[in-house]
Structure formats: structure tokens, C-alpha cells
N, C-alpha and C positions, 0 to 999 in steps of 0.2 A: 633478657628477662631478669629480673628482679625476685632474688627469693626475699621469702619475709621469715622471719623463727617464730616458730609456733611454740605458744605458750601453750599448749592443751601436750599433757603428760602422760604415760601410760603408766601406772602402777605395775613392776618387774617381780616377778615371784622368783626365788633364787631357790624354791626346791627341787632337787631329784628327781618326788616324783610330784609331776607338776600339777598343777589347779591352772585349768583354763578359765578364763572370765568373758562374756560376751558382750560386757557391756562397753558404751563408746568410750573415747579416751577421754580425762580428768580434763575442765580446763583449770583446773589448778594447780597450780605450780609444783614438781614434790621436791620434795628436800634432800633428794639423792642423784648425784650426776647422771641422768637421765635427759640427753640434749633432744630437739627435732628442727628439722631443717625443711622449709618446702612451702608449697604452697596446695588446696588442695587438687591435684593431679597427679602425674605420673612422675617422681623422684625415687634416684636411685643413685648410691654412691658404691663407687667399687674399688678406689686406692687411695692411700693415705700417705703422709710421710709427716716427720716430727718437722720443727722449724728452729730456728737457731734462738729465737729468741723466747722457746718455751711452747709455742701453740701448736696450732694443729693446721696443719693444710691438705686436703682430699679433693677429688676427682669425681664427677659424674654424671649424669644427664638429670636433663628436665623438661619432663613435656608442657609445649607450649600450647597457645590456645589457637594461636594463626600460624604457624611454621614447622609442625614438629617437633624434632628431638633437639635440644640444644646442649652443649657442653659445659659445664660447671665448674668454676674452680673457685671453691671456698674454702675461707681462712681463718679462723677462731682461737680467740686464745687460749689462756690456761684452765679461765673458767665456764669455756662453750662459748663465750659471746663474739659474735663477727665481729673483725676490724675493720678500719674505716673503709677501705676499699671493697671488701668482699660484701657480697659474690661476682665474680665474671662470667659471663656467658661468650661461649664461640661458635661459629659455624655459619650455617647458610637455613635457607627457607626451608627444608626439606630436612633426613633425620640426619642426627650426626651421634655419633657414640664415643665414649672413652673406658679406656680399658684401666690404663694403667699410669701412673706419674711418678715422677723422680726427680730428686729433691737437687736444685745445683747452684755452687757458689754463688751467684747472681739471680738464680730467679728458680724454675718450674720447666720440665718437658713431659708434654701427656701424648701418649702415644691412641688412636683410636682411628675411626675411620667417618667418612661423610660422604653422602649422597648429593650434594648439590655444586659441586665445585665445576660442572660440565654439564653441557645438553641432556646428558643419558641417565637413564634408571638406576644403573651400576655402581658400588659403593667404592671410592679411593680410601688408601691408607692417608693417616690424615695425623700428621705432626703437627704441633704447638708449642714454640719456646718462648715462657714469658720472664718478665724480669719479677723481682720478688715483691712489687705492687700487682703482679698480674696481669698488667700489661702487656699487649704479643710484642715479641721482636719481631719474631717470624713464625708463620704458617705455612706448609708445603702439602701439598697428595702427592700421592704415589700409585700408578698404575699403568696397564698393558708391560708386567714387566719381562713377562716370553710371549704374548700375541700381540699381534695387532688390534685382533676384535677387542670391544669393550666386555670386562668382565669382572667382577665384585674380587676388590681387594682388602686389608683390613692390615693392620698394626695392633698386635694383642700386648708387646711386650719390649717396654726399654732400656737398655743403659747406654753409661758413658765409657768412652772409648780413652785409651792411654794419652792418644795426640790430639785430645780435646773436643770429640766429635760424640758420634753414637754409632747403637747399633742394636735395629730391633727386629724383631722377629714376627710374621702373619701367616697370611697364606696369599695367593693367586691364583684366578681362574685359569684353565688351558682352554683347547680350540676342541678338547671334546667335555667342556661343561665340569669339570674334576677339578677341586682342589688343591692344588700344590700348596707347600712349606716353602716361605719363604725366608730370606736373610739378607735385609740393607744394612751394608754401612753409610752411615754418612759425614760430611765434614762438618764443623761448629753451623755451618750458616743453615742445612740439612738438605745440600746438596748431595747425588750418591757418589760415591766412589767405588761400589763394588756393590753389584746385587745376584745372588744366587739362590736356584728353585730346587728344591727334591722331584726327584724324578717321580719317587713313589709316592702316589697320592693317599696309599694305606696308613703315610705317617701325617701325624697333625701337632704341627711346633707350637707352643702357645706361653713358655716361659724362658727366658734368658737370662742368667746369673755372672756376673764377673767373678773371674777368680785372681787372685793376690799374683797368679806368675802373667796375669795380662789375656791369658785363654778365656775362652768362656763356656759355661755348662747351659746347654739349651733343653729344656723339659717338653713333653708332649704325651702321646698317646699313640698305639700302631695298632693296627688291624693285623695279627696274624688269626691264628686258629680261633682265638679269643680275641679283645680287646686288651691289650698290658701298657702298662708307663711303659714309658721310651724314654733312653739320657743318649746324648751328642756332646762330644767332647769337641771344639773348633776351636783355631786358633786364633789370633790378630787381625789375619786376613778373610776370617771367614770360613779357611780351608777344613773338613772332615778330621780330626783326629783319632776317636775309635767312639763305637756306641755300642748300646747296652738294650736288651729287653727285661722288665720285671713282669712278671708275672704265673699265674699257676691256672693251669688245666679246668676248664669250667667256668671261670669267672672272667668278667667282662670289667676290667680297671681302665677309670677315665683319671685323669692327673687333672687337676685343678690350681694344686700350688707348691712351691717348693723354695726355700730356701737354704742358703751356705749355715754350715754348723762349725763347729771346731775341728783341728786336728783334721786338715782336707776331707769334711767329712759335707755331703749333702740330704737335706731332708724332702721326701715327697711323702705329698698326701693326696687323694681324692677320694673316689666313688668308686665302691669294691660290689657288683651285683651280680646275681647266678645262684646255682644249688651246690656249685663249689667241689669240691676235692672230698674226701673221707674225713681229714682231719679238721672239716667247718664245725667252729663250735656254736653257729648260729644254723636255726633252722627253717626254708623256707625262701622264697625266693625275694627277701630283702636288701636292700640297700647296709652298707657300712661304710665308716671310714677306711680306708687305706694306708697306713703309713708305714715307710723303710727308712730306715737310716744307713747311707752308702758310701764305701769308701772312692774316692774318685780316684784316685792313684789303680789301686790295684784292682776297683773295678768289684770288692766283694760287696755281698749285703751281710753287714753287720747285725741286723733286726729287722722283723716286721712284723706288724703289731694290725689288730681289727679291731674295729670298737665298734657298735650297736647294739642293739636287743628289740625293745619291741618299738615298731616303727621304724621310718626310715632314715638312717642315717648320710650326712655330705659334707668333706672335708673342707673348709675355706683357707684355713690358714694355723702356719706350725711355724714357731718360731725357739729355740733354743737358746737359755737362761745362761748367765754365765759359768752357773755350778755346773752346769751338763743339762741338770733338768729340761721339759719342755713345756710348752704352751700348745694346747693341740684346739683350734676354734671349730666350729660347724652348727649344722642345722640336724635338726631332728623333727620328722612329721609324723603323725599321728591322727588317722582320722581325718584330713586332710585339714589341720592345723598344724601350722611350724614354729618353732621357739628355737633359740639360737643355746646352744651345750658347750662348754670353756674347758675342756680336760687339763685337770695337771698332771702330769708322767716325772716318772723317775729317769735318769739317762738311760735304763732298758728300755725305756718306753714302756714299763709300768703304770697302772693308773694310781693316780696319790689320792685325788680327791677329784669331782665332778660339778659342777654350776651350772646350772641353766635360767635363762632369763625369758619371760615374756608376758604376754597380758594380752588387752584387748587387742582383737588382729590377727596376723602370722606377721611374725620375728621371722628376721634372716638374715645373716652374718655376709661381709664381704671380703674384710681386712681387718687386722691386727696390729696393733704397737705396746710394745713394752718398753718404759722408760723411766728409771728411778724409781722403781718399787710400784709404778702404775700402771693397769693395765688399759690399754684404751681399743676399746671394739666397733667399727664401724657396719652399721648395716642397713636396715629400712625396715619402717613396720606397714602394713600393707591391711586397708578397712574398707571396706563396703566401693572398691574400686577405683580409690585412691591410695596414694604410696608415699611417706614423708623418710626424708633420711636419719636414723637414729647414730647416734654417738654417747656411749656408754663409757664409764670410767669406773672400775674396781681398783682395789687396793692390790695386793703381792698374792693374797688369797683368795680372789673373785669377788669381797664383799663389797657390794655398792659402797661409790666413795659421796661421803657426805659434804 
């Protein structure tokens, strides 16, 4: 399927505190990087990565009008316009999803899953390596990786491996209907070489970070007394090396994203809800942001920080500046309209200054990049039951860039 770029624009309010507008979006062009991507139905972008040669290349479905969900890899350059190739579409008749993509010497690997690759109802983990026109080399699924029976698999999350391969991380059904955590490796072609389950279906893997000595830091979410982030330390092979629970008494913490910081340090963010402990400076049973800054070595939590107020707050993405500073992205609901909130933090994780963008619709953030003094936000704006993919670009200090 064929996107087309929509010239109809939404006017982005960048105050605090915000003015919602109901009316449809501009077809007029505005004068501030404010991109849209889609056609009208159901789009939705959820990874991004920068490109060598300055643009933009992201990840994420598109509903079609006879087949379902289809998989999307679009490519734009510096100033939002497609290249000549883009968009690609992948998958089958039926829905197919992606989660996540990563950016590699020759080309693209998007890690997600698809319903059509077999007879049965049941969703495979579902690789894609293309070359940097977007073209597939290779497609693979992945499923029944501890049963026989057919059972819904998925790929949320990938990298690249030391000896030129990958290694990403999902879940898989068992034979009583339960969720396992899983962890493929595979070789360049994305054949496995090694696949392991969690026993405990309480834990839910959903992010995987390389680290510089070749290990890798894998993120999720456990069920104990509450819901708390969970960290897994594993090595090369895969193997367990120590884990971690964050969390406090009362509140229900889902992990949504996380990445490497300096000084072996890691950052998680997500979805902090409950009435909380004594020292909650929020009151009520809403939504906040989550965020820790961890040292992986020794295992402390160096900070941790909550951001909300009135409405509901959801972490998408945190990324760490090279002075220490942070880039903290998310959503904010209100009334059940959402606008996307851009926090800057000090390396305490202090807040410096706050942005929020949105307009006609709900706004809703996915991914983040920061590169050269620009910030680029990826998300969707969502109207009268259609959904187009938005891509935003601010300067160092969140001002629309011109």
C-alpha cells in the first residue's frame, strides 16, 4: 500500500497550559516543521532511527482497506519529504505489526509480529532485514518456541549482536494460555542459534539495550505485590547475569522505554499509577511519568523522579544530552483529549523547562531523536476515527523549527 503525505497541517500550541482547538485540520500548509504521513485511516508510527545521510527513517503500521495491518518503512529527508523509494509496505493479508527498528551498515531490521505467515489465527514473531533502499533481503517468523500447540508470538525489541547477527526479545504462549519472556538470538541470515523462555510468566521483557563490554541490559515490567520495572543483566549467550526490581509499595509501574546513558549508567521511564506511598506528591489515583536513573555495575538507583499534575500522565521516551541533561517525551490526557509534553531535566532529573504540542485531534508521542541541536518527535494525531503519522521538529529548546 502506498502512503501519500498529507498536506492538511494541524496548528501545535507550545503552551503549558494548553488551549485545545476542535476544529478540523488546516489544509494549509504551516510554516513550521510540522510533517503528516498517511492516508485517511488507521496510521501509526512507533520507531525511528537517524540515517547516514541526514534524514529520517521510522517504522509502523498502516491499515489497509482489503488486508489489514501492513508494516511501513518510511524514509524522509531533512526537510520531511519522502525519498524516492519510500514508503515500503510488508507482511501478509491479515494484521501484521512493528514495534521497533534499527538502523544497520547496509540497510534496516524491524522487529514485530504477523498473523498471516500460516493457516492459524496465532500471531509469529516476525523479522525484516532490508537493505537501505528498503528492499527485504530477508523475512523470517518465529513460533512454537516451548509448545507444540499454536500460540501468539511477538518480537517487541532488537539489536545487533558482536558476530554480526541479533538478538531480540518478545514473549511466547505456553500449553496453559500464559505469556512467557522470551530471548532469540540469531545469525546475520535470522536463523536462531539459541532461544530461551522465562519461566515466570509474572515478568514481561519488552526492551533490550547493548552494552559496550558485549552484555546486554534487557527492560520489562514484573508482577509482584505491585507492578514494578524489572532490569536483567544477560550475557552474549543469552545466559542470566543478575536482575533487579524498581519499585515502591502501592503503585503499579509499567516500563515503556529505556535507554543507555553515560558513565554505565541506564535510564527507564514509563507509567507510574496507584494512591502511592505517603511521600506521593500527587494526589489521587492518576497516571505519571516514571523515571530512574541506574547504575548498572553496582546495581544502585542513583534518582528518581515523577512528573504529572492534573490529567494523565505516559512516558514514551528519555534520552540523555551530552552535558548529562535529559530529554524526558510523553503524553498528557485531560478530559479524554491527549497532547504530546517534551520535558527538559537537569542531570538530577530536575525539570528546566516543559513544551507541549497539539491541536485539532489527540497528539500522542512514540519515539524521539536528538541530533545536532534538533529535536525530532515522532507520533500520530488521531480525528474523527482516522489516525495520520505526525513528525515534529524543534530546535535545542522545543521551539517549532521553521
Amino acid at each position: 500500500m502506498k502512503l501519500k503525505y498529507l498536506l492538511s497541517v494541524l496548528l501545535f500550541s507550545m503552551l503549558i497550559i494548553f488551549s485545545w482547538s476542535c476544529e478540523k485540520p488546516s489544509d494549509k500548509q504551516s510554516d513550521y516543521f510540522i510533517k503528516f504521513y498517511g492516508e485517511e485511516n488507521e496510521n501509526d508510527a512507533v520507531s525511528m532511527v537517524a540515517s547516514a545521510d541526514g534524514g529520517i527513517v521510522f517504522t509502523g503500521t498502516a491499515q489497509t482497506k482489503n488486508r489489514g495491518k501492513d508494516i511501513m518503512l518510511v524514509k524522509v529527508d531533512k526537510s520531511g519529504n519522502h525519498v524516492s523509494w519510500s514508503p515500503k509496505s510488508f507482511g501478509t493479508e491479515t494484521d501484521d505489526n512493528a514495534y521497533c527498528i534499527k538502523a544497520l551498515s547496509d540497510g534496516y531490521i524491524i522487529a514485530g509480529s504477523s498473523q498471516g505467515f500460516d493457516d492459524n489465527d496465532d500471531l509469529d514473531a516476525y523479522i525484516i532485514r532490508t537493505d537501505l533502499q528498503g528492499n527485504i533481503k530477508w523475512e523470517k517468523t518465529y513460533e512454537n518456541i516451548i509448545s507444540s500447540r499454536q500460540m501468539d508470538n511477538e518480537a517487541f525489541s532488537i539489536e545487533l549482536t558482536n558476530e554480526g547477527g541479533f538478538i531480540f526479545v518478545g514473549y511466547t504462549g505456553d500449553s496453559n494460555n500464559s505469556r512467557l519472556s522470551s530471548i532469540i538470538i540469531l545469525d546475520a541470515d535470522g536463523n536462531v542459534l539459541k532461544q530461551s523462555v522465562r519461566g515466570d510468566s509474572k515478568v514481561q521483557l519488552s526492551v533490550i539495550l547493548k552494552l559496550k563490554d558485549g552484555n546486554y541490559i534487557v527492560l520489562g515490567s514484573k508482577q509482584n505485590a505491585d507492578l514494578d520495572f524489572f532490569v536483567l543483566t544477560i550475557n552474549k549467550d543469552g545466559n542470566d547475569l543478575n536482575n533487579d526490581n524498581l519499585g515502591e509499595k502501592g503503585r503499579n509501574d509499567m516500563l515503556n522505554c529505556g535507554s543507555l546513558g553515560q558513565n554505565n549508567t541506564i535510564f527507564l521511564a514509563g507509567t507510574s499509577s496507584g494512591f502511592g506511598s505517603a511521600d506521593d506528591s500527587f494526589i489521587g489515583n492518576t497516571k505519571e511519568i516514571l523515571v530512574y536513573k541506574y547504575e548498572i555495575k553496582s546495581g544502585n538507583i542513583l534518582w528518581k523522579r515523577r512528573f504529572g499534575g492534573n490529567g494523565d500522565f505516559e512516558g514514551r521516551a528519555v534520552k540523555e544530552l551530552a552535558n548529562g541533561n535529559l530529554l524526558l517525551l510523553g503524553d498528557r490526557t485531560v478530559a479524554g483529549n491527549k497532547n504530546i509534553v517534551l520535558y527538559f531535566l537537569d542531570r538530577d532529573g530536575n525539570t528546566i523547562s516543559t513544551k507541549e504540542f497539539g491541536g485539532s485531534g489527540n497528539q500522542s508521542a512514540s519515539d524521539m531523536l536528538y541530533d545536532n541541536g534538533q529535536i525530532l518527535i515522532l507520533g500520530k494525531n488521531t480525528y474523527e476515527g482516522s489516525s495520520v503519522i505526525t513528525l515534529i521538529k524543534t530546535d535545542s529548546e522545543g521551539n517549532l523549527w521553521e
